[in-house]
C-alpha positions as CSV (number, residue, x, y, z in Angstrom):
1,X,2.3,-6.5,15.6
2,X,3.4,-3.5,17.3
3,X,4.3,-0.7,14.8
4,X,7.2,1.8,16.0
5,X,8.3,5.0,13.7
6,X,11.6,6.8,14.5
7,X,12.1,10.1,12.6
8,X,15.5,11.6,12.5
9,X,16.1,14.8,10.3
10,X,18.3,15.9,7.8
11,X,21.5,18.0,8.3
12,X,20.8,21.8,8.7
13,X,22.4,25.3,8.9
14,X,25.6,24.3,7.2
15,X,26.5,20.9,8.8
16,X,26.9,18.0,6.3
17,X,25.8,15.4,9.1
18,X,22.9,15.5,11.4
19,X,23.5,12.7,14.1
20,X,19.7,12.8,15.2
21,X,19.4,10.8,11.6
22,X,22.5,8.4,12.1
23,X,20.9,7.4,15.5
24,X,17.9,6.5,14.0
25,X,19.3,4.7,11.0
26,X,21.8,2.5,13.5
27,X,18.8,2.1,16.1
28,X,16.8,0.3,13.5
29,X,19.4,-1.8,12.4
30,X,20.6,-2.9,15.9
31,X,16.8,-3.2,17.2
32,X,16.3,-7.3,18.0
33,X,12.8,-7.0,19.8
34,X,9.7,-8.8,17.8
35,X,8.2,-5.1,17.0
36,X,8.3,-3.2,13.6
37,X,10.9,-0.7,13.9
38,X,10.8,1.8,10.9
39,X,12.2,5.1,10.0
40,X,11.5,8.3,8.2
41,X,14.0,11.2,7.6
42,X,12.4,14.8,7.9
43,X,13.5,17.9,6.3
44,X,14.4,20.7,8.0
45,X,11.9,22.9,6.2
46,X,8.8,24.4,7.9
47,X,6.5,23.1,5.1
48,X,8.2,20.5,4.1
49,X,8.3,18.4,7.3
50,X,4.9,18.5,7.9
51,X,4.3,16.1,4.7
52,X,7.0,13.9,5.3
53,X,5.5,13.3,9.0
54,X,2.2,12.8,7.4
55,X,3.1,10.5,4.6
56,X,4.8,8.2,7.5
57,X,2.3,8.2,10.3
58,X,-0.1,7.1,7.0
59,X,1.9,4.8,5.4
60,X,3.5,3.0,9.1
61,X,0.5,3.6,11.5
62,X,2.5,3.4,14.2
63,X,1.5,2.7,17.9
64,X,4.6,4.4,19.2
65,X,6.4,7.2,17.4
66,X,9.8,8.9,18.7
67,X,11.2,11.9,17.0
68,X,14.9,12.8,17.3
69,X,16.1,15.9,16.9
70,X,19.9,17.2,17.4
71,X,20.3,20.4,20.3
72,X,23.8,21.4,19.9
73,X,25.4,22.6,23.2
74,X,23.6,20.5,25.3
75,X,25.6,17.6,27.2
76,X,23.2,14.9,27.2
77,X,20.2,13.1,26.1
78,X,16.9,15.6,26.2
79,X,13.7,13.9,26.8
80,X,11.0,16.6,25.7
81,X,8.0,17.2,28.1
82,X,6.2,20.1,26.1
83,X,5.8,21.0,22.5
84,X,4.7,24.3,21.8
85,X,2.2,26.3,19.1
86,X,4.7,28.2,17.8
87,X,6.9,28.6,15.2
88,X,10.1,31.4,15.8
89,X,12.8,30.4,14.0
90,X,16.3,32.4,14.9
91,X,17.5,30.9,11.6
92,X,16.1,30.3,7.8
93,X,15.1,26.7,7.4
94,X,17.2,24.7,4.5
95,X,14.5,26.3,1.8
96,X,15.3,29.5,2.9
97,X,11.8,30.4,4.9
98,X,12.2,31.7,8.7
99,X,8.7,31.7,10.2
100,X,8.6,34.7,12.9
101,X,5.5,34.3,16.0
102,X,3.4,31.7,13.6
103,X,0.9,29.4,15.4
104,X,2.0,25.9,13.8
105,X,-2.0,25.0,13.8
106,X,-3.8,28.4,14.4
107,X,-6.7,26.0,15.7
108,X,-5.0,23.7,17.9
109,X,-3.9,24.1,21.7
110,X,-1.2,26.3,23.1
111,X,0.9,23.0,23.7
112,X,1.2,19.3,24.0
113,X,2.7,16.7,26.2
114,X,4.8,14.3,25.3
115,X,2.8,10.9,25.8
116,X,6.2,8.9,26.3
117,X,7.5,8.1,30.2
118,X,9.9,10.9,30.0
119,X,10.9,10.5,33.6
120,X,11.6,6.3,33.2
121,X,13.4,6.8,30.0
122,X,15.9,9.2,32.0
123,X,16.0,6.8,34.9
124,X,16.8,3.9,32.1
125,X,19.7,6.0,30.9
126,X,21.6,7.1,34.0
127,X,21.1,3.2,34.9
128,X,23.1,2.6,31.7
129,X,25.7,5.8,32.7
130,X,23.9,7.6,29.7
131,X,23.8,11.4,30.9
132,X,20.1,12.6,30.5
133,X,17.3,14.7,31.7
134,X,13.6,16.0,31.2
135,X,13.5,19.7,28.9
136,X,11.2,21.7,29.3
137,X,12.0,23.4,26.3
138,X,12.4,21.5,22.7
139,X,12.9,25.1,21.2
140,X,11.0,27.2,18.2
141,X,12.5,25.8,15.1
142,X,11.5,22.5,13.5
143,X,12.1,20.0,16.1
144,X,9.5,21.7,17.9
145,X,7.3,21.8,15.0
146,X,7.9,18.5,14.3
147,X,6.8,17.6,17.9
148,X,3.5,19.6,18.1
149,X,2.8,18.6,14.4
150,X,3.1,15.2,15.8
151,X,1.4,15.1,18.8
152,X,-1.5,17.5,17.4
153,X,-1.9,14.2,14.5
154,X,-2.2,11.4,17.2
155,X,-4.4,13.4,19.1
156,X,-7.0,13.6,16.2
157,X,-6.4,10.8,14.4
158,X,-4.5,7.7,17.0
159,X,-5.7,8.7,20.1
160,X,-4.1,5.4,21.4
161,X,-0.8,5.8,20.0
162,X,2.1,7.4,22.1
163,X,4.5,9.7,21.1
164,X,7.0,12.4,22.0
165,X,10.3,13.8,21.3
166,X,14.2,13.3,21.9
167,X,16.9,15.7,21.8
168,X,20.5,14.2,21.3
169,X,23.6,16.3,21.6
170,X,26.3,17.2,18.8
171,X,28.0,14.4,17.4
172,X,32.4,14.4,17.9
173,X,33.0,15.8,14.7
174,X,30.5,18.4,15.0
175,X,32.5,19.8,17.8
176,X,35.8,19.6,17.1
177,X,38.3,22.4,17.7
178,X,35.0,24.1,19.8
179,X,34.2,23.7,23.2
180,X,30.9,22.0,22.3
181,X,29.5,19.2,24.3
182,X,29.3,16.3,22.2
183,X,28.3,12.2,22.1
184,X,29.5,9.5,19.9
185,X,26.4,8.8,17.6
186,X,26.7,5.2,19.2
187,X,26.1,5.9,22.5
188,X,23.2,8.1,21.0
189,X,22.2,4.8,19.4
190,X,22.2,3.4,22.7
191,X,20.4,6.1,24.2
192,X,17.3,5.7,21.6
193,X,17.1,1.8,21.7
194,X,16.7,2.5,25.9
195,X,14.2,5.0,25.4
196,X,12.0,2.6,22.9
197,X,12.6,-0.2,25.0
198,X,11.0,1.9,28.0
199,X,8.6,3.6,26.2
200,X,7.1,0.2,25.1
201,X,7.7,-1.7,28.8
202,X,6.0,0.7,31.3
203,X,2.6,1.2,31.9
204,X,3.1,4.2,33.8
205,X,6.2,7.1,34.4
206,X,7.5,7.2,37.5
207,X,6.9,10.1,40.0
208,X,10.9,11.7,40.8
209,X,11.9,15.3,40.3
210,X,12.7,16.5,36.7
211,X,12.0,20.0,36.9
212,X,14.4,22.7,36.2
213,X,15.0,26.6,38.5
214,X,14.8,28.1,35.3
């Protein structure tokens, strides 16, 4: 049986809600295909996260794994090409620590790809009216460590497995009385199920422009 792990993480830099973590709770509940959906929340601490990843990966063994992060300020879903070797974080991590220019894995490579079909998954959403797009960018703080972290582990140890990372925006209440972008944390719900129902359906991305000018 197919295996799937969604990670969501926990709220950060004063927030009491992270709605990258409600997503992933309601995705597995509302998920009705014949695969294993399970789910793992991550700290947002730079030492921290790197365990709970591990102890997940070990205990689920998934063949697909999407991590969700939450990007406040940006208007729709974020489907993450490239994760990045370093760690540069503007602000402390919920233990306190705020790594400055540190390689996440001084041996690995300068960056990864996402393995997911980036480009189908935001075609599957603007078929559903979902706003979304390919970053280029999934930051320096833990989501991006998170996604290297990840992708540096499948590389090594389940070559065959895919994963990546997805960036959802703020949820309503996050934004309130701002002038935030925001989604409802059930369209964001929505928005994952799509993505894991692409990511397991094609074979293949498709080949349409996703870049950015800058």
């Amino acid at each position: 049986m197919t295996s799937i792990l969604l990670t969501g993480f926990e709220p950060f830099d004063g927030e009491t809600v992270n709605p990258s973590w409600q997503a992933v709770l309601r995705a597995q509940a509302l998920w009705d295909g014949p695969e294993d959906v399970h789910i793992a929340e991550i700290p947002v601490d730079f030492e921290a996260c790197d365990r709970a990843l591990a102890e997940a990966l070990d205990r689920f063994r998934p063949d697909l794994v999407i991590a969700v992060g939450q990007a406040g300020g940006r208007p729709g879903i974020s489907l993450e090409r490239v994760a990045i070797n370093i760690d540069d974080a503007r602000i402390p991590d919920n233990a306190g620590f705020q790594p400055v220019d540190a390689a996440i894995a001084p041996d690995g490579p300068a960056a990864y790809f996402s393995t997911l079909p980036i480009k189908a998954c935001v075609e599957a959403l603007g078929q559903a009216g979902i706003p979304a797009s390919v970053s280029q960018t999934a930051g320096t703080y833990t989501c991006n460590h998170i996604f290297y972290r990840l992708m540096h582990t499948l590389q090594a140890d389940r070559p065959d497995a895919r994963g990546g990372f997805v960036h959802i925006p703020y949820a309503p209440g996050q934004a309130a009385g701002g002038d935030q972008p925001s989604m409802s944390v059930e369209l964001a719900t929505l928005a994952l199920l799509a993505i894991v129902r692409t990511s397991l359906d094609a074979t293949a991305d498709v080949r349409a422009p996703g870049g950015a000018l800058h």
